[in-house]
Steps between C-alpha positions, in 0.01 A plus 500: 500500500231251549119697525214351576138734530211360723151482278231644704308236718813292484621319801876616654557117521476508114688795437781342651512191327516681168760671635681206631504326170561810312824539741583134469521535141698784456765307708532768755563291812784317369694820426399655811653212713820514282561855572395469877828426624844599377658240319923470446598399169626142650159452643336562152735246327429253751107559440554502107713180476235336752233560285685423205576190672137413583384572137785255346354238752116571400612474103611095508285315721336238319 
């Protein structure tokens, strides 16, 4: 669980930054979008062999 306490005199805009970037690194908001919606197991292979696709493409490019 990502935690971030306000120093005194600090600004709310502030606050949330940190605690943007602290979220964004933790990799929270891909796993919350992945369990937002129910996913069937054909859906999931279709995702997985698309990415694996993409990253096959990505490796050989000259």
């Amino acid at each position: 669980m990502t935690q971030v306490v306000p120093g005194e005199n600090e600004a709310i805009e502030a606050v949330l930054r940190r605690f943007k970037r602290k979220v964004s690194r933790a990799g929270i908001f891909p796993d919350m979008r992945k369990s937002r919606h129910f996913e069937t197991p054909g859906e999931k292979r279709k995702r997985k062999a698309l990415a694996r696709s993409k990253q096959r493409k990505g490796k050989f490019r000259y």
